[in-house]
MIGURO-95800 format. One record per residue (C-alpha): residue in three letters; z, x negated, y; residue number from 1. Coordinates in steps of 0.2 Angstrom, whole numbers, plus 5000, padded with zeros to 4 digits. Example, Ala and Ser with C-alpha at 12.3 -4.5 7.8 and 13.67 -1.06 7.14 Angstrom:
% residues 2
R     r     c3     c1     c2     k
R   ALA   5039   4938   4978     1
R   SER   5036   4932   4995     2
END
This chain:
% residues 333
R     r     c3     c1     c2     k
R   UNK   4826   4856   4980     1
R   UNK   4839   4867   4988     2
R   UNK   4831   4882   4985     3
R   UNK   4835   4880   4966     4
R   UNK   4853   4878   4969     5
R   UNK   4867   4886   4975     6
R   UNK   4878   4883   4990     7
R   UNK   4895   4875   4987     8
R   UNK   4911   4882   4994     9
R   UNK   4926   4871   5000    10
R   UNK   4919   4856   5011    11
R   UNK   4918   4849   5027    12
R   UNK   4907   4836   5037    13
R   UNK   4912   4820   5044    14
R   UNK   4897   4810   5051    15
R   UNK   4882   4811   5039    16
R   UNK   4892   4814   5024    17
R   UNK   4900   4829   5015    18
R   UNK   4919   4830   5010    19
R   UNK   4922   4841   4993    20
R   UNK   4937   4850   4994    21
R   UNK   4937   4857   4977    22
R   UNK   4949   4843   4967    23
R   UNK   4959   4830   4972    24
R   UNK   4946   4817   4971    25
R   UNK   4941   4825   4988    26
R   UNK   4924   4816   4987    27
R   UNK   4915   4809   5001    28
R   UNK   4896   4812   4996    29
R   UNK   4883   4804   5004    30
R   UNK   4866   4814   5008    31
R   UNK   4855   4815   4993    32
R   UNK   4871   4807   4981    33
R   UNK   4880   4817   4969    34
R   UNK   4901   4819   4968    35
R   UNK   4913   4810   4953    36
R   UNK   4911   4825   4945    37
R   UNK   4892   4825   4945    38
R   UNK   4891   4845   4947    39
R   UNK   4890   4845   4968    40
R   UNK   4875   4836   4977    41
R   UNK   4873   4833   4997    42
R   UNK   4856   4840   5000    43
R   UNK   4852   4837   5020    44
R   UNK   4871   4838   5026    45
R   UNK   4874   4853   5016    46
R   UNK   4885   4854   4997    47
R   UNK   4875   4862   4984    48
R   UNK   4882   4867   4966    49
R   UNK   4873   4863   4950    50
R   UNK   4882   4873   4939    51
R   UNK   4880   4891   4945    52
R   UNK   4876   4903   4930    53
R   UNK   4871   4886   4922    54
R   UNK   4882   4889   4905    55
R   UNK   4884   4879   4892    56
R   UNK   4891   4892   4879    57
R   UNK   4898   4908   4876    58
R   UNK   4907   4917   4864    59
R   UNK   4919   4931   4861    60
R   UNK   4938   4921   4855    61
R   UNK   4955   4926   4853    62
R   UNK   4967   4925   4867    63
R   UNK   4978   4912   4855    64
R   UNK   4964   4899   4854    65
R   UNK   4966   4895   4870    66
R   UNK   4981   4893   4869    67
R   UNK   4988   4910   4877    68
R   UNK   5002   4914   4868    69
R   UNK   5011   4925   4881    70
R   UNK   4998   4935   4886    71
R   UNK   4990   4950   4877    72
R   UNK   4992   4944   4861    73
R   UNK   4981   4947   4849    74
R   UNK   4966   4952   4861    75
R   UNK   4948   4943   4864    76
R   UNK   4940   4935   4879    77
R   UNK   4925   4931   4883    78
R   UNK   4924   4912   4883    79
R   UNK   4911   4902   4893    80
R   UNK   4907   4886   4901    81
R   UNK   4895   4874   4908    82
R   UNK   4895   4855   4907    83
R   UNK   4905   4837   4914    84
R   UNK   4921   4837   4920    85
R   UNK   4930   4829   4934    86
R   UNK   4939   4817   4922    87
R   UNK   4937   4806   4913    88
R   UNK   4950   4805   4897    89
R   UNK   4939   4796   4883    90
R   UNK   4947   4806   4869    91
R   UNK   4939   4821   4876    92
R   UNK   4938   4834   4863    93
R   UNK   4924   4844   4869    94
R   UNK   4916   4827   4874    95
R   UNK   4895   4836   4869    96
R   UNK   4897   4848   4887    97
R   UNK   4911   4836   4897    98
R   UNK   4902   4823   4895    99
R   UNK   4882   4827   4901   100
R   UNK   4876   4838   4915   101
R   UNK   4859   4848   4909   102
R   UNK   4849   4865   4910   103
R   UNK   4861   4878   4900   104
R   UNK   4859   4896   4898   105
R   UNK   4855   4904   4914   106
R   UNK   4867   4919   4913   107
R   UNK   4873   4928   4930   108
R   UNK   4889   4935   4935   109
R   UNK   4880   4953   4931   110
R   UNK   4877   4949   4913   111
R   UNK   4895   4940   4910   112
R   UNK   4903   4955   4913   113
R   UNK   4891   4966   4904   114
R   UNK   4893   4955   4887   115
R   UNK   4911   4955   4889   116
R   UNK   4912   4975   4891   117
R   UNK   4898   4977   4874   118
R   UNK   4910   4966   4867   119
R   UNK   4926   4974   4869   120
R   UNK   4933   4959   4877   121
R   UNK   4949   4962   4887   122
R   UNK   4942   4950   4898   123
R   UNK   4934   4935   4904   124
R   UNK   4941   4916   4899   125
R   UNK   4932   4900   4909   126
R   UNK   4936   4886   4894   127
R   UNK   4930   4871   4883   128
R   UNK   4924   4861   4897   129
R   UNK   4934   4860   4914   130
R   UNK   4931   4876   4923   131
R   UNK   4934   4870   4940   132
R   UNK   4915   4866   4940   133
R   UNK   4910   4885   4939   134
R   UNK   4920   4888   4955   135
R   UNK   4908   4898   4963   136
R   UNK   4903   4906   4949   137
R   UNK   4919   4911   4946   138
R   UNK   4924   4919   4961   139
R   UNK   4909   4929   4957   140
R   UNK   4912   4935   4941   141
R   UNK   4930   4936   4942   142
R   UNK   4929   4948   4956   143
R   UNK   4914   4958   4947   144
R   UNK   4925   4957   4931   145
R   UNK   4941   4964   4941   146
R   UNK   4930   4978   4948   147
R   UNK   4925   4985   4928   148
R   UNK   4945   4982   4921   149
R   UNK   4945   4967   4915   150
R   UNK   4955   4953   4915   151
R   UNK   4951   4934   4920   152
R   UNK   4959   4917   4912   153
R   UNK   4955   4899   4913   154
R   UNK   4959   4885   4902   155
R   UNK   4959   4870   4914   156
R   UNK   4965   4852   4918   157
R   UNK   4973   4857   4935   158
R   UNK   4965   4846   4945   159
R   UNK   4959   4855   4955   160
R   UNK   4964   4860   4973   161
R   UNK   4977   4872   4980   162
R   UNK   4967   4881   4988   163
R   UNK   4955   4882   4976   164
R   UNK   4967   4889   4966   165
R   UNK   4971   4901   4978   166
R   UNK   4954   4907   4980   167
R   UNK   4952   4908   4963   168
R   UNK   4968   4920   4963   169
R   UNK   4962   4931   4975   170
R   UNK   4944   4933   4966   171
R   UNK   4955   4941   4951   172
R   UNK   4962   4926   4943   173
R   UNK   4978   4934   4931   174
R   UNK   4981   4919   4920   175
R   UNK   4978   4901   4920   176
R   UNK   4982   4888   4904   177
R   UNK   4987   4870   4913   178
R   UNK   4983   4855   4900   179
R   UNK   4995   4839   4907   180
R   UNK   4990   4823   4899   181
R   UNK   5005   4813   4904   182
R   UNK   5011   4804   4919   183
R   UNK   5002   4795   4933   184
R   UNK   5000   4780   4923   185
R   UNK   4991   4788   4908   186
R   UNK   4980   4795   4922   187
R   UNK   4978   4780   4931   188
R   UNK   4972   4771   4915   189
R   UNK   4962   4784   4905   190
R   UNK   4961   4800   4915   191
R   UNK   4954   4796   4934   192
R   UNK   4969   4807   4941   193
R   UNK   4986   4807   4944   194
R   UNK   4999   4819   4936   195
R   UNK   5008   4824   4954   196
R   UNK   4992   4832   4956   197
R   UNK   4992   4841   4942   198
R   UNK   5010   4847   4943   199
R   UNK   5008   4852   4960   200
R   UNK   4994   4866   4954   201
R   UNK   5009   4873   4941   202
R   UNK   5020   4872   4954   203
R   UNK   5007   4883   4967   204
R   UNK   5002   4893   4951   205
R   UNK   5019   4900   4947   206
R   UNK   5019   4903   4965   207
R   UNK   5005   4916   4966   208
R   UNK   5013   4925   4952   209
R   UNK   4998   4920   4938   210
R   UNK   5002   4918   4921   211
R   UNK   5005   4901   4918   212
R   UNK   5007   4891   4902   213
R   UNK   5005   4871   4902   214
R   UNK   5000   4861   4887   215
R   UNK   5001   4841   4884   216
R   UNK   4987   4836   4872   217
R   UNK   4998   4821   4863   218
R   UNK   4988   4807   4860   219
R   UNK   4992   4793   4845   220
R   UNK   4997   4774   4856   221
R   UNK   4993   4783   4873   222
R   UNK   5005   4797   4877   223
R   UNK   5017   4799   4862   224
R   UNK   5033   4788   4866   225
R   UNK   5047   4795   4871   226
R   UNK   5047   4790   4886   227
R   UNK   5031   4800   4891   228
R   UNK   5037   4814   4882   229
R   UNK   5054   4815   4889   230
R   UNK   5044   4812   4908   231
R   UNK   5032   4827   4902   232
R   UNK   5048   4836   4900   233
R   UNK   5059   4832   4916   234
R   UNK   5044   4838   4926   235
R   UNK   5039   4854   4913   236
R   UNK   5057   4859   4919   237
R   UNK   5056   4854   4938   238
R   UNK   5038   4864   4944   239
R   UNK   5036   4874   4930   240
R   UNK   5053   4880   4923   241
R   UNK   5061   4882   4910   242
R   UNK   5055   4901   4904   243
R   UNK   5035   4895   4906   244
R   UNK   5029   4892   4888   245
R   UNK   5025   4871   4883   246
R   UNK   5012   4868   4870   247
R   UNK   5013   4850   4862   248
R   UNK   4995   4849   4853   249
R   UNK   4989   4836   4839   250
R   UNK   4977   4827   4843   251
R   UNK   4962   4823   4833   252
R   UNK   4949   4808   4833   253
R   UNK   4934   4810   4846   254
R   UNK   4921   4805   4857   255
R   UNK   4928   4787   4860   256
R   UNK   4945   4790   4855   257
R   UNK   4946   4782   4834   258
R   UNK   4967   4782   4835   259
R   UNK   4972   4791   4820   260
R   UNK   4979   4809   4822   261
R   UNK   4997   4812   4830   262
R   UNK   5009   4812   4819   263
R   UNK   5016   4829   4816   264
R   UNK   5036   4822   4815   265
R   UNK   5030   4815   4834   266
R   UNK   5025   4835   4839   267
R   UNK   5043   4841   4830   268
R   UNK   5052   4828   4840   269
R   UNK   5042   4832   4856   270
R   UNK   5046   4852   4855   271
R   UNK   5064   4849   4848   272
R   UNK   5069   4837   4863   273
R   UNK   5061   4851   4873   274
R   UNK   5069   4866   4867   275
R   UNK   5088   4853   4869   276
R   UNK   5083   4851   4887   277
R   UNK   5081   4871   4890   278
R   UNK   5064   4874   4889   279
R   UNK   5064   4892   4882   280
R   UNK   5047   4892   4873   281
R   UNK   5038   4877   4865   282
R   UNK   5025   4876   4855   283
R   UNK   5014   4866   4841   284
R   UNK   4995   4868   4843   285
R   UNK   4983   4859   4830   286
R   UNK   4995   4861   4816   287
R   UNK   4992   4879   4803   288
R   UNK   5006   4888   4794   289
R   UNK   5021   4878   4805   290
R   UNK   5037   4886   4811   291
R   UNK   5033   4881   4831   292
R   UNK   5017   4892   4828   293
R   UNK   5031   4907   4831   294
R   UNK   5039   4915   4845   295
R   UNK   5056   4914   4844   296
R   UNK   5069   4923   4856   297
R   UNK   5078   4909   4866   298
R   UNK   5094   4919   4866   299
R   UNK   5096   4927   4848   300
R   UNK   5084   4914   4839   301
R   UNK   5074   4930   4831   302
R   UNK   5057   4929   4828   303
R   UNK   5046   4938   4840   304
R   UNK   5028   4935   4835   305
R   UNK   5022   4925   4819   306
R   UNK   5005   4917   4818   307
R   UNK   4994   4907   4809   308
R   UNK   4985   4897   4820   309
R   UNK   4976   4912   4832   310
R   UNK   4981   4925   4821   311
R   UNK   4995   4935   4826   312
R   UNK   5003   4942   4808   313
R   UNK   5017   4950   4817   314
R   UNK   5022   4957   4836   315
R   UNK   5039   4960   4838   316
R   UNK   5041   4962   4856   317
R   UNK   5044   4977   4864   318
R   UNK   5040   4983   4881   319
R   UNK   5041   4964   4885   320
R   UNK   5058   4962   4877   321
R   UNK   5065   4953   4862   322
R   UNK   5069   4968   4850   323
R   UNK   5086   4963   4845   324
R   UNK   5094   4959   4861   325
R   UNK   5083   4966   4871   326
R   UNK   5080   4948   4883   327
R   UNK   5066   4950   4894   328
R   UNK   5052   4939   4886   329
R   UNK   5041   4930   4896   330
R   UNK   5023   4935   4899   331
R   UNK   5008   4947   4899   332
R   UNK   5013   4959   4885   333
END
């Protein structure tokens, strides 16, 4: 069995059982049992991963899908994954790779790189399910990617460990996309987690100078009162600050999840309240052709970069400065 898998990093031993060390569940896996996450197995003492190179898609996407939209705009990555996830929100909305574990492509670290580079992809992007799980095979092609110019990004749920973080930062990690879904009661309930958690990686993120943008997926009768919001907020401005860019993104019905989708005036009032407490740059996601699509300069109020949805139509910032007058801009430009 072992021989067809590849060794984990991040555990220890205690007794006959394997401690994970890769999230905050820090699972205690019995010999032959798998993890929460069902990704890392205890083979004879040892952790063993079940997601190296196993990946579950790949494709060349703009920067602003994921969303990154203070960093190199208007360039592609290539974007990949490989299945289940180490939570368990039940309006997932890539519930088809979160939700199973299963033989994907088999595509090494060697050829990741080599597509991204026939691609003209500025870099590499770990996405659509929680990347976490690829942690080795990260390290890997981030380090590989690094090596041939390019750039490495994750879109993630944060829950993983500081020092897996940190590990992934010294592999060539430059930017990472943080989705909070609320506070620790919404993660107590639906999610598996807790929020601290989460804030705590934005927090250590910020700290190892990556780019950081955080986004709270708002959800219809979970996560939408204004008291959620207004927590969401407080603690946006308390681990992340107030220049680090906020995306509030509708929500639409799947995997077990009916609740019809979040009421745009609900988003409007979530970014406005944000923008009133100082938050510098806030965002709509899920929602084509509106205002809080744009950049906007927090001191003149000009508009720095319009889009429609992942499309950048116009870039007006300059040397990584509003070109009116001349703030410094957050970001990757």
């Amino acid at each position: 069995m072992a021989t067809d898998l590849h060794k984990a990093k991040l555990y220890s031993r205690i007794n006959n059982k394997v401690v994970c060390r890769l999230c905050w569940h820090k699972c205690r896996i019995e010999n032959g049992e798998m993890g929460f996450c069902n990704a890392r197995v205890n083979y004879e003492g040892e952790l063993y991963t079940l997601t190296y190179s196993n990946i579950s898609a790949i494709e060349s996407r703009p920067i602003e899908i994921k969303p990154f939209y203070h960093f190199k705009p208007s360039s592609s990555s290539l974007t990949f994954s490989t299945y289940s996830c180490n939570l368990t929100c039940p309006w997932c909305q890539n519930w088809h790779l979160s939700k199973t574990m299963k033989e994907g492509y088999k595509i090494q670290p060697e050829k990741l790189v080599e597509t991204a580079l026939n691609n003209k992809d500025l870099g590499l992007c770990a996405s659509f399910n929680e990347p976490t799980l690829l942690f080795e095979y990260l390290l890997d092609s981030f380090k590989l990617a690094k090596r041939h110019g390019l750039i490495n990004t994750m879109v993630s749920n944060g829950f993983m460990s500081l020092k897996a973080l940190e590990m992934l930062r010294n592999a060539g990690l430059d930017a990472i996309n943080i989705d909070i879904k609320g506070n620790d009661k919404i993660y107590e309930k639906y999610c598996s987690g807790k929020a601290k958690f989460v804030w705590k990686v934005v927090k250590k993120a910020i700290k190892l100078n990556l780019h950081v943008e955080v986004i709270n997926l708002i959800v219809t009768d979970v996560n939408d009162s204004f008291d959620v919001i207004s927590e969401v907020i407080e603690n946006h401005l308390k681990y992340a600050g107030k220049n680090i860019p906020l995306h509030f993104t509708r929500y639409f019905p799947a995997f077990m999840f009916n609740k019809p989708p979040t009421k745009i005036e609900i988003l409007e009032s979530a970014i406005e309240m944000a923008k009133r407490e100082g938050v510098e740059y806030v965002y709509i996601g899920n929602v084509r052709k509106h205002k809080y699509e744009n950049t906007y300069c927090p001191q003149c109020n000009e508009v720095l970069i319009r889009r429609d949805s992942y499309r950048v139509l116009e870039n007006k910032v300059k040397d990584g400065k509003c070109f009116n007058c001349s703030k410094e801009i957050y970001g990757v430009w």
